[in-house]
C-alpha positions as a LaTeX table, in Angstrom:
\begin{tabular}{lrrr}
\hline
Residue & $x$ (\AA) & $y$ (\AA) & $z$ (\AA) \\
\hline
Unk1 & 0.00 & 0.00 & 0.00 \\
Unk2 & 3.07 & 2.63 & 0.85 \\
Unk3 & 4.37 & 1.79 & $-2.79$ \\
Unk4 & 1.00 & 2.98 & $-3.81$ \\
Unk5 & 1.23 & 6.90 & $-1.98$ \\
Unk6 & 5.11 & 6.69 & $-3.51$ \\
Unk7 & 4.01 & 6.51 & $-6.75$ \\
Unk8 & 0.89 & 8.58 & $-6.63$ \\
Unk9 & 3.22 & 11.50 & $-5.17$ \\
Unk10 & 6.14 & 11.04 & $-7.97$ \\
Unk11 & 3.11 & 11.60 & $-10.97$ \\
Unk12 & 1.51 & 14.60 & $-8.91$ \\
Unk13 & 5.13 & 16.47 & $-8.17$ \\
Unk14 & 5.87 & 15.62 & $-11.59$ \\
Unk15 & 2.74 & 16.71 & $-13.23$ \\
Unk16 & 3.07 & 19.78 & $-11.40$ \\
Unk17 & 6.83 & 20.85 & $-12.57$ \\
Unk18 & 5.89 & 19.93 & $-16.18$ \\
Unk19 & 2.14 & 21.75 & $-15.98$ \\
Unk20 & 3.84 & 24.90 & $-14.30$ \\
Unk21 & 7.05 & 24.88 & $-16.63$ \\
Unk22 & 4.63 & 25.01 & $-19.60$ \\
Unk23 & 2.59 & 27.73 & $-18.09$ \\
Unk24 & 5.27 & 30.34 & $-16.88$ \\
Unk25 & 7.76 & 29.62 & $-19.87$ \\
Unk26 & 10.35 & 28.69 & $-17.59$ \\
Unk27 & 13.62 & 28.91 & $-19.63$ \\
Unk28 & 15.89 & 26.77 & $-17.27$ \\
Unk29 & 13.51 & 23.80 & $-17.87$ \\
Unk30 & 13.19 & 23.92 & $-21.76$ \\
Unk31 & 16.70 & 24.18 & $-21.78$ \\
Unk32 & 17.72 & 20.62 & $-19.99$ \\
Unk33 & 18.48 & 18.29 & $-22.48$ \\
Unk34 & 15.00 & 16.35 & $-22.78$ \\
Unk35 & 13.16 & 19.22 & $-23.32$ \\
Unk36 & 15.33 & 21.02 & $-25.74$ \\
Unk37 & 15.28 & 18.24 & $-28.17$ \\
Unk38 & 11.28 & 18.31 & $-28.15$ \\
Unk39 & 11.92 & 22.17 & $-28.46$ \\
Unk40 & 14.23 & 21.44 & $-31.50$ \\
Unk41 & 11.68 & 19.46 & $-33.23$ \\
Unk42 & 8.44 & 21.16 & $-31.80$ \\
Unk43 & 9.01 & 24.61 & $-31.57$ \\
Unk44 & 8.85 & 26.63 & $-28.38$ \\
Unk45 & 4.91 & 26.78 & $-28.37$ \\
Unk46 & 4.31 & 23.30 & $-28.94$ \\
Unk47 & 7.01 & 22.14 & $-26.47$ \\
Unk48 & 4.83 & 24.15 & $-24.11$ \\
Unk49 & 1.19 & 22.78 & $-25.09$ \\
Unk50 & 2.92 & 19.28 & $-24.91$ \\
Unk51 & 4.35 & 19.62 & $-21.80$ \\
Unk52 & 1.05 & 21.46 & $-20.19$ \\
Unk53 & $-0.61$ & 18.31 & $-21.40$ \\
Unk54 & 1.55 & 15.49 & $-20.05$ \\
Unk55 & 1.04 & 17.38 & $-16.37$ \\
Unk56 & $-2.39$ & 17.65 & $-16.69$ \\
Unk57 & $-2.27$ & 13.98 & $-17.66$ \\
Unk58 & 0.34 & 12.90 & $-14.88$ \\
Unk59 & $-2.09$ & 15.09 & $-12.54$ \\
Unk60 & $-4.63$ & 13.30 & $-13.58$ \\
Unk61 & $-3.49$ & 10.05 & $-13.12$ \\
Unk62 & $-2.09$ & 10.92 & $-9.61$ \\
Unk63 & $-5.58$ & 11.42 & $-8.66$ \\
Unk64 & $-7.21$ & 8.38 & $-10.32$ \\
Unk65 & $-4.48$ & 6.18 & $-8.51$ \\
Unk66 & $-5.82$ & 8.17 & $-5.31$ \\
Unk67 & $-9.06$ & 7.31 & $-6.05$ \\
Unk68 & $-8.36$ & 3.65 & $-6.91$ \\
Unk69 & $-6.32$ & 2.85 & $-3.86$ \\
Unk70 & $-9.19$ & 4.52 & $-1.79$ \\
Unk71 & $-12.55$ & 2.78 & $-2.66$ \\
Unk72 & $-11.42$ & $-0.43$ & $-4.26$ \\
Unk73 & $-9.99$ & $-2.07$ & $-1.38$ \\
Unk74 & $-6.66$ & $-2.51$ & $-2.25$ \\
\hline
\end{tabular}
């Protein structure tokens, strides 16, 4: 069950960085390696829309996992 909150925490920190990167333009995190190689073949803009979207997705997951571990039992 602790696995369970470790997990759930690593998507929602994550989701957050990536959602909040994507949403203040943050120039130190589309300039890491990763990211500047979806930059290259994105574009700023995109880069940003994808990255707002894979937090809200990571986010989202975070919260079904919550949800999942909660009233199913497990």
């Amino acid at each position: 069950m602790f696995i369970h909150h470790i997990i759930q925490t690593l998507f929602l920190v994550t989701g957050l960085l990536s959602l909040s990167a994507a949403l203040f333009n943050w120039d130190w995190f589309f300039g890491t390696r990763n990211a500047a190689f979806a930059t290259k073949q994105l574009g700023r803009e995109k880069s940003r829309w994808f990255y707002g979207t894979m937090g809200v997705l990571l986010i989202a997951a975070a919260i079904g996992f919550y949800f999942y571990v909660t009233y199913s039992g497990k």
